[in-house]
C-alpha positions, -999 to 999 in steps of 0.1 A, spaced: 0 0 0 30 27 11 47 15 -25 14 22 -48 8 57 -28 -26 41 -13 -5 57 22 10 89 18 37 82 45 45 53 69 67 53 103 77 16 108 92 -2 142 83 -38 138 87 -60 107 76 -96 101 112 -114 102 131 -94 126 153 -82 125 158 -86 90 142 -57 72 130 -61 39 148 -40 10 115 -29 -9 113 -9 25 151 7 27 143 19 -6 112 41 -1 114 75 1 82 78 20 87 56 52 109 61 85 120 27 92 131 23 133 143 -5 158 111 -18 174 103 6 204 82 -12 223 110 -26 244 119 10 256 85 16 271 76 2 306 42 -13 290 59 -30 260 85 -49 286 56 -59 307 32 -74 275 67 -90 265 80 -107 296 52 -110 317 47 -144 294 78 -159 300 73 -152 339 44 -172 342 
């Protein structure tokens, strides 16, 4: 959809096979491709651990 201009502009932090991103991404002009964030936030650790704890 971001390649055939159905979204004007995308911000990206998580990908399908991390942490390899795909190339068709790097290449767009009109996406802002990050590290997945959620990690740095105190409810992202929680949702992410709080499985493993149990």
């Amino acid at each position: 959809m971001i390649e055939q201009g159905l979204i004007a502009v995308a911000g990206l932090d998580v990908y399908a096979d991390e942490p390899n991103v795909p190339e068709r991404l790097l290449r767009l002009d009109n996406a802002v491709l990050l590290s997945n964030l959620a990690a740095y936030f105190e409810t992202g650790r929680v949702k992410v651990l709080e499985p493993s704890a149990t």
